[in-house]
N, C-alpha and C positions, 0 to 999 in steps of 0.2 A: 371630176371637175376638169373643166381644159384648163390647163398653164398658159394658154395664150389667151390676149384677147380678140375678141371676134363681133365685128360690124359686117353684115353681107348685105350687099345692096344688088336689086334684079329687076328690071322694068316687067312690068305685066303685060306688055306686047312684046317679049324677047322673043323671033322667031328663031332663032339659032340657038341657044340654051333653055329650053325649058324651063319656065319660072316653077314648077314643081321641085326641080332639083335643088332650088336655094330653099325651097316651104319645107320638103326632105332634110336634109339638113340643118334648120334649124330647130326641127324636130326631134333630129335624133341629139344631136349635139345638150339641147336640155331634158330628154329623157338620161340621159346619161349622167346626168347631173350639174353639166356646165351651163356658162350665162352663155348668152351669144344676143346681140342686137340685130335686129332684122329689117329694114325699109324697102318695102317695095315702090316702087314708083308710078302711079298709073300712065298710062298712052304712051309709056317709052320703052324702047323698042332691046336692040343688044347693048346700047350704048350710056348704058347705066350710069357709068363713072363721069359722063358731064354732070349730069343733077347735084351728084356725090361732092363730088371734088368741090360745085358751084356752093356747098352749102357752109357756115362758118362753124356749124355747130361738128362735121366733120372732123377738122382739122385741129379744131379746139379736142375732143373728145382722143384724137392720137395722139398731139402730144400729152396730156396727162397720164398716157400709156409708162407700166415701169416693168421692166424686167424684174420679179423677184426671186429668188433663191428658189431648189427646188425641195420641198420639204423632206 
C-alpha cells in the first residue's frame, strides 16, 4: 500500500511526457496494492496543472490529505 496519497494528472496530447507513463504508473502503483487517482485530460497538451489546479474538487480533495503514523 503507498503511505502517500496520490492524484496524477496527464493531458492526452502531452508531447513532452508520454501520457503512457502516468497510465504505467497508475498501474503499477495499484497492482502493488495502493489507491492512486488518475485524470486524464483530453486535448491538453504538457500543461496539465491548469485544468488541475482550475478544478475545486482538487484542492478540496488535498486538503483533506493527513499525514498518519507509519504502521
Amino acid at each position: 500500500m503507498t503511505p502517500v496519497a496520490i492524484w496524477a494528472f496527464h493531458g492526452d496530447q502531452d508531447g513532452t511526457v508520454p501520457v503512457k507513463f502516468s497510465r504505467d504508473l497508475t498501474a503499477a502503483v495499484e497492482k502493488a496494492g495502493g489507491k492512486v487517482k488518475y485524470t486524464e485530460f483530453p486535448g491538453v497538451g504538457h500543461g496539465s496543472w491548469g485544468p488541475a489546479y482550475a478544478e475545486a474538487e482538487t484542492w478540496d480533495w488535498l486538503f483533506q490529505q493527513r499525514k498518519t503514523p507509519a504502521p
